[in-house]
N, C-alpha and C positions, 0 to 999 in steps of 0.2 A: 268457830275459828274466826270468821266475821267479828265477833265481837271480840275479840283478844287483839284482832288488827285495827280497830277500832278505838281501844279501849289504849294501846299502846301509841296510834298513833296521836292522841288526847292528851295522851303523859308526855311524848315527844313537845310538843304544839304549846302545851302550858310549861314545860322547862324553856324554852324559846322565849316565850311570852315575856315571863318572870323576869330575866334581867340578870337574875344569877345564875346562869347554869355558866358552865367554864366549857370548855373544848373537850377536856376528856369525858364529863356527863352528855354532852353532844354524843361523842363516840361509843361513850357506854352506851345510852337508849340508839343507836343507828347497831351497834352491833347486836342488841335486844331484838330488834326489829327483824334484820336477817335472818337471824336463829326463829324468827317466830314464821317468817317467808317459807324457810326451808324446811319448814314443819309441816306448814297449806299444803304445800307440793305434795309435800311424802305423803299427806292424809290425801289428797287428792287424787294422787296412784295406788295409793291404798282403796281406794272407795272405787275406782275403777276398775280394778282386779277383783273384789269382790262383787261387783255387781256383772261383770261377765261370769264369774265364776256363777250364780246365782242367775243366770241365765241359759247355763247349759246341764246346771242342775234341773233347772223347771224343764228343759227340754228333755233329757234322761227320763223327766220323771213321765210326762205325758207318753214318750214312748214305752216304756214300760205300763203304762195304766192300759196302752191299746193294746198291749201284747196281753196283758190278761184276760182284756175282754174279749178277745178273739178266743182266747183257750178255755174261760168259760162259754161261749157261744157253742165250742167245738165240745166241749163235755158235755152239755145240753143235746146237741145233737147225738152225739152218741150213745147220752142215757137213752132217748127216743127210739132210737134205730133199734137199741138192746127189746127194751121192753117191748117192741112192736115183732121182735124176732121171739120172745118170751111167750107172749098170748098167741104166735100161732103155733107153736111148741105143744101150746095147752089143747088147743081145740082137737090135735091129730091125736 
């Protein structure tokens, strides 16, 4: 985006320059320009909505990773508890 506001405002700056540009090429590249403003913006709220977005994903995600290690922790434990309930089953 940088570069397109750049790169337009170069075009703008060399029609100036030149000697020829008339009033409506003025207008034309100023009304270029706007549209290319109003463009930064909207990608700018765009990249901000996605990157919140994209942050309460990572946070979804890490609380789901804890919830499963907690429930494999808890299956772990329970396979133990089984099997230690198993071998005295055997011995009587």
């Amino acid at each position: 985006m940088k570069k397109t506001i750049k790169l337009s405002m170069f075009a703008l700056a060399f029609s100036l320059v030149s000697g020829c540009a008339t009033t409506s090429d003025v207008e034309n590249i100023q009304s270029q320009v706007n549209g290319l403003d109003t463009s930064i913006k909207q990608a700018s709220a765009d990249a901000a909505s996605a990157k919140s977005q994209a942050s309460d994903a990572a946070a979804r995600a890490e609380a789901a990773e804890a919830a499963a290690n907690r429930a494999a922790e808890l299956s772990q434990e329970a396979n133990r508890k089984l099997n230690k309930k198993f071998k005295r089953s055997m011995m009587k």
